[in-house]
Structures are given as C-alpha cells and as structure tokens.
C-alpha positions in Angstrom: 110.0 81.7 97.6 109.1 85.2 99.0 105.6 85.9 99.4 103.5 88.1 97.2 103.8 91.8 98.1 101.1 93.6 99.6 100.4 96.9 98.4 98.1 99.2 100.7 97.5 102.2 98.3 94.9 104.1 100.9 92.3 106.0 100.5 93.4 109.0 102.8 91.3 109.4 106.5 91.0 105.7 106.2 93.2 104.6 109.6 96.4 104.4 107.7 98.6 105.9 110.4 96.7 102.8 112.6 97.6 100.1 110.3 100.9 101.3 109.7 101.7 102.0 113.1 100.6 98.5 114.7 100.3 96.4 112.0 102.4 96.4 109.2 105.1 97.9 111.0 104.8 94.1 112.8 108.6 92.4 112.1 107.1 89.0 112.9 104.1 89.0 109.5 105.6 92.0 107.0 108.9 93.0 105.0 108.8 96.6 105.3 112.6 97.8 103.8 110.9 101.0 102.9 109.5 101.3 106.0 105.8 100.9 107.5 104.9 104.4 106.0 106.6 103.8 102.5 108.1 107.2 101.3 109.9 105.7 98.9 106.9 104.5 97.3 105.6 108.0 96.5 109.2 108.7 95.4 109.1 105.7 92.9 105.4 105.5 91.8 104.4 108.8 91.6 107.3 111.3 91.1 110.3 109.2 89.0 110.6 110.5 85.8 109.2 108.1 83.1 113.1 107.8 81.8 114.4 106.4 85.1 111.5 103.8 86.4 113.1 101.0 86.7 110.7 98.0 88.1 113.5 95.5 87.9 115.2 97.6 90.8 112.1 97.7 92.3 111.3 94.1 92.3 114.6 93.0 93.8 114.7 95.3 96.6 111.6 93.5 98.2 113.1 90.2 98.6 112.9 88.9 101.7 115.7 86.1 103.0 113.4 85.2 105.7 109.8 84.9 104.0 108.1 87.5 105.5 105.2 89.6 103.3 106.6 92.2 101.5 105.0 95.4 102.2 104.7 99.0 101.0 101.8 101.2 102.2 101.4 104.9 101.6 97.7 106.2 101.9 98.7 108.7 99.0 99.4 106.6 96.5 95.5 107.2 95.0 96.1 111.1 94.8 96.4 113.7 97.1 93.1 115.7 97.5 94.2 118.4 100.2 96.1 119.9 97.0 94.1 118.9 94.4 96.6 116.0 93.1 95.1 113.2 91.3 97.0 110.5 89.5 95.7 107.0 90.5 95.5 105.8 87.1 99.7 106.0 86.3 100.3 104.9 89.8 98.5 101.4 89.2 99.9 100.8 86.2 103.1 101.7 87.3 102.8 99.4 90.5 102.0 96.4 88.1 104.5 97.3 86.0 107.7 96.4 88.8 105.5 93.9 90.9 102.4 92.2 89.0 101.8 89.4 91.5 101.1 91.9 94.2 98.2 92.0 96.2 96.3 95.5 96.5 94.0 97.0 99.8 92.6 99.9 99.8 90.4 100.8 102.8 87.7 103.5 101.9 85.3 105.4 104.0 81.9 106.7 103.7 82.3 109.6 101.1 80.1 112.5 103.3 83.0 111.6 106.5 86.0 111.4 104.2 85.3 115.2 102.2 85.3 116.5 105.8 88.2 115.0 107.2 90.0 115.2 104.1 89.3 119.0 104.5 90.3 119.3 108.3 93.4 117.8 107.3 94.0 120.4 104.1 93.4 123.4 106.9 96.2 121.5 109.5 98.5 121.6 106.3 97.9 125.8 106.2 94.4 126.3 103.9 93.2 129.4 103.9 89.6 128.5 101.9 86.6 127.5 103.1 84.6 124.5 102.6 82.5 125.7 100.0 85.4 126.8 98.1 86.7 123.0 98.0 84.0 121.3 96.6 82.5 123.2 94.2 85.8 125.6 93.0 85.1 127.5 89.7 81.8 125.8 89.3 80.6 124.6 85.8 83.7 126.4 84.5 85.0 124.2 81.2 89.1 123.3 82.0 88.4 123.9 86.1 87.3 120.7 88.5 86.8 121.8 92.4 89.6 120.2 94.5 87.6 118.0 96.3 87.0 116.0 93.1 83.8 114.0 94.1 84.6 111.0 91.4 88.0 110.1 93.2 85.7 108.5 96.1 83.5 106.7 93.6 85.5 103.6 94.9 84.2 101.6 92.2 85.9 103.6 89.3 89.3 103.6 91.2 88.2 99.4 91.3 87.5 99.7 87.8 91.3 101.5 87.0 92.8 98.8 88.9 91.4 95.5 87.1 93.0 96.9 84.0 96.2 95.3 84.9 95.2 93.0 88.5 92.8 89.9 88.2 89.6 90.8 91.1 91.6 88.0 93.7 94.2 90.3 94.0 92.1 93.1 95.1 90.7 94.2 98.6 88.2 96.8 99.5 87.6 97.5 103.4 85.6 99.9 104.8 87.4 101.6 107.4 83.9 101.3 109.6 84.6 97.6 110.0 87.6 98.3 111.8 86.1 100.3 114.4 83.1 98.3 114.5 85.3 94.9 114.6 88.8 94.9 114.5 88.9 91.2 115.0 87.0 90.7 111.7 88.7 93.4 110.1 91.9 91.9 110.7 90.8 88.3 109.8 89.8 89.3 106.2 93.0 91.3 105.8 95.1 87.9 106.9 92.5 85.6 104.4 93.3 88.1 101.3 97.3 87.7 102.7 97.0 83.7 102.4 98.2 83.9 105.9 97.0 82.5 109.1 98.0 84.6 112.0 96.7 85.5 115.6 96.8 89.4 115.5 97.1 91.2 118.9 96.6 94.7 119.0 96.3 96.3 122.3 95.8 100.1 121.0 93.0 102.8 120.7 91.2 102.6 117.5 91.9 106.1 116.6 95.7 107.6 117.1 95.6 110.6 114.7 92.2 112.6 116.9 91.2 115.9 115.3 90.9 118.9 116.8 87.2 120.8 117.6 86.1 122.3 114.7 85.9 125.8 116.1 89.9 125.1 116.3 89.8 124.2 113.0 87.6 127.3 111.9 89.8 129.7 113.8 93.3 127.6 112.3 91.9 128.2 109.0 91.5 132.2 109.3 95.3 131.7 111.2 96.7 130.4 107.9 96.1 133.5 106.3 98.1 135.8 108.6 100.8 132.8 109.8 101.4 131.4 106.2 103.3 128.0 106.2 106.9 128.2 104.9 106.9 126.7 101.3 109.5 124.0 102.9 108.5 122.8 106.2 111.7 121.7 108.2 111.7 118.1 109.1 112.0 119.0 113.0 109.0 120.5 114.7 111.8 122.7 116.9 113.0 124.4 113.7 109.5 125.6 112.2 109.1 129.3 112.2 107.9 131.0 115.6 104.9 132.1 113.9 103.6 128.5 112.6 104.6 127.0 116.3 102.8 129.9 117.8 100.0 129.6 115.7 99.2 126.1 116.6 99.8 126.8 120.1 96.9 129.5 119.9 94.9 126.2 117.9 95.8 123.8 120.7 94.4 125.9 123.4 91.4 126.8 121.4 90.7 123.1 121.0 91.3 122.2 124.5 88.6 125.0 125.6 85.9 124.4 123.2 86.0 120.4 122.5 82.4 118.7 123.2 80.6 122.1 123.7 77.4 122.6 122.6 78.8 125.3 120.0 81.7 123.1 118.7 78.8 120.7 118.0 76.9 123.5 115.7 79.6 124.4 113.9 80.8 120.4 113.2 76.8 119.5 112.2 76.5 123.2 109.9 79.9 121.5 107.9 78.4 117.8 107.7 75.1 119.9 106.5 76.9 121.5 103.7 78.5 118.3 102.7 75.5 116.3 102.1 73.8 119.6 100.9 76.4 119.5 98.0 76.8 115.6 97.3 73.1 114.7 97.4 72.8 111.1 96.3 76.1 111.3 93.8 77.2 108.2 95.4 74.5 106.2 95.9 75.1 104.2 92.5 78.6 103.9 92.6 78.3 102.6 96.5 75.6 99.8 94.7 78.1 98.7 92.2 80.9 98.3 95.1 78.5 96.5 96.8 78.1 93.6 94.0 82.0 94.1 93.6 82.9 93.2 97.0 80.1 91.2 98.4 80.3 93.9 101.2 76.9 95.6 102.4 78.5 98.9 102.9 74.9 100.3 103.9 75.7 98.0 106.9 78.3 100.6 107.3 76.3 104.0 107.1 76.7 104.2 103.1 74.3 105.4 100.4 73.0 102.5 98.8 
C-alpha cells in the first residue's frame, strides 16, 4: 500500500526552494512524478477549470510501485501575494477533494520578516511601487484590500480553512525559524508527522535563495519603471530582452558594492520600521491561538505573542 501523500502547500519566503532542493527532491524518502517543485500542482489546484478537475486522475498518478511518500510541494499553493492573488480556501478543498488521506505542512514565518521579503521578491519580479503602496493600497476604500493582505499570514485562519475538510493529525505548522535554529529538530518533526523513521543528511547552507542589499533593491524598483518586464518572460535567461538582462546586471553590481554598508543597513532598518509601524500588534492574537493549536511557542521564535 502506498503511503499517504504529503502535501507542502508553503507559505512563500519560508525556505521552500531549501526543502525542495535537498529534501524532497530525495529519490530514496519521496515520490515526486511532478517533480520536487510541483508545477503541475498549481496547474491542477489552482487554475483547472471547475468542468475538468478530475481527482480520480489525480489520485492515480501518485501511486508509487516502490512505496516511497508521495509528494507535491509548491510554496504557492496558499495564494500568491507579490500579485495580489489569494485563493487558499478552493485550493484546500480542492486538494481533499482528489487526495483526502493526505498529510499537509505548511512552514510559516514571523509575519514583520515575511511582508518584507515577500516584497523584495515582488520588486525582483518587476514592481514599480513602493512599500507603502503594498500594504495599505486604497486605504479604507469599500471593494479595495492592499496587496499585502495582512489576514493571509494570520496562520491560524488559513489552520482554521484547512480543518474544514482534514482532521488536526493530518496537519503541520513549522516555523521556518526552527530550521535555521535546528535543522536536526526540524527535520525530525517533519519525519514524525511522515510516520517515517529516517536519518536525514543534509550537507548544504541553510539559505540558497540570498537577497540582494536593499539599496539594490531600492534602485531595481525605480529600474522596473524604465526596463519594464515583458508580459511573458522566456523560459531561458539568454533569451530575455537586453534591457531586463542589462538591468539586472546594473542591480548585481549595485549589490555587490553596497552589501553590509552602513547605508544598506539604514535603508533595510527604515523598511522593517515601516512594517511594524503599519502592523502594530495585528498579529499578536492570532500568533496566541497558533500557539495552543500547535503546541509550538513561536515567541521562542521571535513572534508576537
């Protein structure tokens, strides 16, 4: 009998590229016939019409002759904040639709450090507005939310969408922090909630995906507007537009020159100032409730508790 799937549904920022890249792309543990990075499953989940979801074809294709855990991971199966996509609800439901007996993780990340790297990563992908713009949008404006939608990291709610259809043992909240902090334990809890027992060996830095300095970042931004993106980027980096390779060439150099200076450091703190400026203590309840949920201190972890 195969083993239950595992389902790694994100959050974004939250080491996915790590744990796709070293561990579930591991042939020995995991099943991956839509690969470690599971296209597919945004394909399937997300975009298939409603007319032609068909979770019988899904089901079957995760059989595996040799017993291995099934896996499909995509950190944006939740939503997509960078362009202001949100649809976790009719992904879950979706998900238990073609495979209920799966098992679901979903790393998170203190919400202050995931807004700003979720918005470092909407400027590498050619945004042109600034932070402020992002969090707070068109204000109080009735029919208008910001982008940065503040209640898709109240981790408890997206908890809350996904007991609707999963009992709470097939669900697994980790903070990203404990796999920097301690990989081994990290790793250990992942391979408890798997029903597995398995020696993991990971000789790799903990981060693969390392930003650029936010003056790069600041300067990329104000390039967007000039050296627009193509509305279809091709699949080789060699056949982007000159202007998009030379404008991150210009980026590259920029961060090379001004990473760890004193100034980079300004600019980096004024952004983390405006962050907490805008959230306050927003999450402080929700983090309490995932707490008791989990039986995780995330204050341990830097959290608002």
């Amino acid at each position: 009998m195969s083993p239950d799937p595992l389902i790694h549904l994100g959050y974004q920022k939250t080491a996915s590229t790590f744990l796709q890249k070293l561990v579930f792309s591991n042939e020995e543990v995991f099943y991956a016939p839509w690969g470690p990075q599971s296209a597919q499953a945004i394909d399937t989940f997300v975009l298939e019409h409603p007319r032609r979801f068909t979770p019988e074809k899904i089901r079957s294709s995760l059989i595996d002759p040799d017993g291995r855990v099934p896996i499909i991971s995509h950190e944006d199966l939740l939503g997509y904040p960078a362009y202001g996509r949100y649809y976790a609800g009719p992904t879950i439901r979706r998900i238990f639709e073609s495979l209920p007996n799966s098992r679901l993780l979903i790393c998170v990340r203190e919400q202050e450090a995931i807004l700003l790297s979720n918005y470092f990563q909407y400027i590498r992908q050619g945004g042109t507005r600034n932070l402020h713009q992002m969090l707070v949008g068109a204000g109080a404006r009735v029919g208008f939310r910001p982008m940065f939608r503040l209640d898709h990291f109240e981790y408890d709610l997206t908890y809350s969408l996904i007991r609707e259809h999963f009992p709470k043992d097939r669900i697994m909240f980790l903070p990203v922090e404990l796999l920097r902090s301690n990989q081994e334990r990290f790793m250990t809890l992942l391979s408890d909630f798997m029903g597995i027992d398995y020696h993991w060996r990971i000789n790799a830095p903990k981060i693969i995906n390392r930003r650029s300095s936010s003056i790069a970042l600041i300067s990329e931004r104000l390039l967007n507007k000039v050296f627009r993106n193509p509305h279809t980027l091709p699949e080789k980096y060699s056949d982007y537009p000159f202007r998009v390779r030379g404008r991150n060439r210009v980026v590259r150099t920029i961060s090379k020159i001004t990473a760890g200076r004193k100034v980079d450091d300004h600019y980096l703190n004024k952004m983390k100032t405006e962050i907490s400026f805008h959230v306050k203590d927003y999450f402080r309840e929700s983090n309490d409730r995932l707490s008791n949920i989990t039986g995780i201190d995330f204050s341990d972890f830097g959290y608002k508790l």
